[in-house]
N, C-alpha and C positions, 0 to 999 in steps of 0.2 A: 537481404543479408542483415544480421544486427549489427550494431554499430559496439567498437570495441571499446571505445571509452566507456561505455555505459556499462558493459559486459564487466569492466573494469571493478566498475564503483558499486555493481551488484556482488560483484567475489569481496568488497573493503568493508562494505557493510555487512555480509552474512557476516565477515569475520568478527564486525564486531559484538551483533548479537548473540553470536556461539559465545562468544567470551564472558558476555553477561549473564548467559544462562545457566553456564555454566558455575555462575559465581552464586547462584542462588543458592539456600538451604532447602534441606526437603520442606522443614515447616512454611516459608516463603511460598511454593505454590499455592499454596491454599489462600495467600493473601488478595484480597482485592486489586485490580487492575483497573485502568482509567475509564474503561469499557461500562458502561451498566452492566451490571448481573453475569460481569466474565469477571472470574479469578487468571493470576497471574497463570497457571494451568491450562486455562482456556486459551490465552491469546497464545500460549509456545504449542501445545495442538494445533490449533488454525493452522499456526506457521506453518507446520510439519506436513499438515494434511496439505494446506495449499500448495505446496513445493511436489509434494506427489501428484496433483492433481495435475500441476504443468508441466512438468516430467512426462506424465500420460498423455500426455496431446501431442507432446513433440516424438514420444517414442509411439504413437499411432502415425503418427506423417511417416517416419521414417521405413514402415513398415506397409505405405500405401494402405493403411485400415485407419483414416482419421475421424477421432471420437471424442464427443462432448466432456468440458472437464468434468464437470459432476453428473453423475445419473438424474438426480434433481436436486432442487433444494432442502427438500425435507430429509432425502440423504445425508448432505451435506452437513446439514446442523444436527442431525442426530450424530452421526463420527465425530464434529469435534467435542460433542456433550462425552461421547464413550471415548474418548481417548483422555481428555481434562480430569476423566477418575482415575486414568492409570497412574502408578506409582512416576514418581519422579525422575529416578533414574530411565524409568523405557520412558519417559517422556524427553528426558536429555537425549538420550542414544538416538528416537528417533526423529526428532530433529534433527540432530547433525546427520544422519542416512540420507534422509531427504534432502538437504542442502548438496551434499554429493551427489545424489539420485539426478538433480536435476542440473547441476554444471554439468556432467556426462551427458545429458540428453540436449544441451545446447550445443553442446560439440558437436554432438554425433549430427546435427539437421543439416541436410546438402544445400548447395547456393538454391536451387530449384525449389526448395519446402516451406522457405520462408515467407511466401507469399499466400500460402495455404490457409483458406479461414476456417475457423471451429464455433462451436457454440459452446456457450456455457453449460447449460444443461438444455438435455433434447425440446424443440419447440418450442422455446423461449423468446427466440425471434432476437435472444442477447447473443453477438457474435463479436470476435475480435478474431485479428489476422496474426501467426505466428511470430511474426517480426516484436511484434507486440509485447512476446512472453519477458525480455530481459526487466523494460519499463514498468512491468504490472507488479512483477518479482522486487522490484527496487522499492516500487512504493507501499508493497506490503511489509517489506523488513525493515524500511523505515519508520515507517509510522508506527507500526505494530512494536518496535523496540521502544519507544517514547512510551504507549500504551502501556508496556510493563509497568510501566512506574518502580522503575530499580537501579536508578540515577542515570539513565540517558535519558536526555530530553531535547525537545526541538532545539533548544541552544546548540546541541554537539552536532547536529545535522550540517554537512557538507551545504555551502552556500550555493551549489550549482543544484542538489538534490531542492533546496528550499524554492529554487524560481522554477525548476521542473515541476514542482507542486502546484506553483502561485498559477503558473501557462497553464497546464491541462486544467485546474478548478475553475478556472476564468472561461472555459470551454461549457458550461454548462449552463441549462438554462434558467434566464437569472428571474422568471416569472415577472412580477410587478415592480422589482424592485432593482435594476441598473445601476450599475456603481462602476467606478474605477478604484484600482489597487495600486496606492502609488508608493513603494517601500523607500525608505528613506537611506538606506544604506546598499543599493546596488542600482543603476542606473536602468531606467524604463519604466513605465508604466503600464499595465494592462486593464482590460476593460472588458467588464461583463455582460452580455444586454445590447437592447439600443442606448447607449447612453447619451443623453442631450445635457444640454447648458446646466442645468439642475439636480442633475443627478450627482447623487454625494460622492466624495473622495474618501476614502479609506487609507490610510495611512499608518505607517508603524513598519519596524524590519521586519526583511523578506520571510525571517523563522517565521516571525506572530502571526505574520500573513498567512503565512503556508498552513498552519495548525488553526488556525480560526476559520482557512476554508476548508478544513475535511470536518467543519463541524464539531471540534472538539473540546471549545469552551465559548464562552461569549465575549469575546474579543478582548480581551485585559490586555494593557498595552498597545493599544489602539485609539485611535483618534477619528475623525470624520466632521468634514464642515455641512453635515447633512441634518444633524441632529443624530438620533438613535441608527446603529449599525443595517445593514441590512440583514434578515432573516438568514441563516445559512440550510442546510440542511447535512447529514451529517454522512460520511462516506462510508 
């Protein structure tokens, strides 16, 4: 079953990116995005498509036919290239469709579907389990709103959204380079790695944390008694 708080904070957050997107001008699409080589066009596409795409997984469970979210990758990045040229307004419209598209398809999944795993795209061996969809959905409309670059930014991130960030990036593997994440403004620290005696401290609020580990700049507002940050790679 999904957990309703979460359900919660994925309905507060769409609302807030529909509100942002909505405040865009049409010439603003065209503008660059935090993204390499995405305009602001591209990342509200992604949105769109991604919301359809988990919309389609959950409305394949429900239907006993469950099916990969993307056909493949090269699918995938060619829709959001053809839809990042569409006019403005069907790029507004169809984000908010899909934002509805896929609250409707959470509802609809029975206690019994939630455990149900899919692939990413066929043979990819990339799988994640339906419970999954609310968390996946959360961290795309968050970070993806900051990525606009149209005055949200990790500062306005919910401080529970910011240490679900710092948990799961801490989950990954941290190659050569071991560290602990210790934010200074919310209690706990997490830890990447084997980390031993030596291994550096990373430091700075949970936001800078959470945005320096999806890769997204090189750590400004950050500290470390290690010397230089460690390598991140980017999500």
């Amino acid at each position: 079953m999904t957990d309703a708080d979460l359900t919660d904070e994925l309905q507060d957050a769409t609302s807030r990116l529909v509100r942002t997107v909505d405040a865009l001008t049409d010439e603003e699409y065209a503008a660059a995005s935090l993204l390499p080589g995405w305009t602001r066009g591209h990342v509200v596409a992604h949105l769109a498509l991604n919301a359809e795409a988990l919309a389609g997984v959950l409305a394949g469970i429900v239907s006993g036919r469950p099916a990969p979210m993307y056909p493949s990758q090269e699918q995938r990045d060619t829709d959001i290239e053809e839809l990042a040229a569409a006019e403005p307004g069907e790029l507004r419209d169809r984000l908010l469709a899909s934002t509805t598209e896929l609250a409707d398809a959470v509802a609809a999944v029975p206690e019994t579907g939630w455990d149900t795993v899919v692939e990413r795209t066929p043979g990819s061996g990339r799988t994640f389990v339906a419970h999954a969809v609310p968390g996946m959905r959360l961290r795309e409309v968050e970070i993806h709103h900051a990525d606009l670059a149209a005055g949200y930014t990790r500062a306005d991130w919910p401080t529970s959204f910011s240490q679900r960030v710092v948990r799961s990036m801490m989950k990954r593997d941290a190659g050569d380079e071991p560290f602990t994440a210790a934010p200074h403004d919310v209690d706990g620290t997490w830890q990447c790695g084997e980390v031993t005696a030596s291994s550096p401290v990373v430091r700075g609020s949970v936001a800078d944390l959470a945005w320096w580990l999806t890769g997204r700049d090189d750590g400004a507002g950050l500290t470390t008694d290690g010397g230089a940050l460690p390598r991140i790679e980017a999500w």
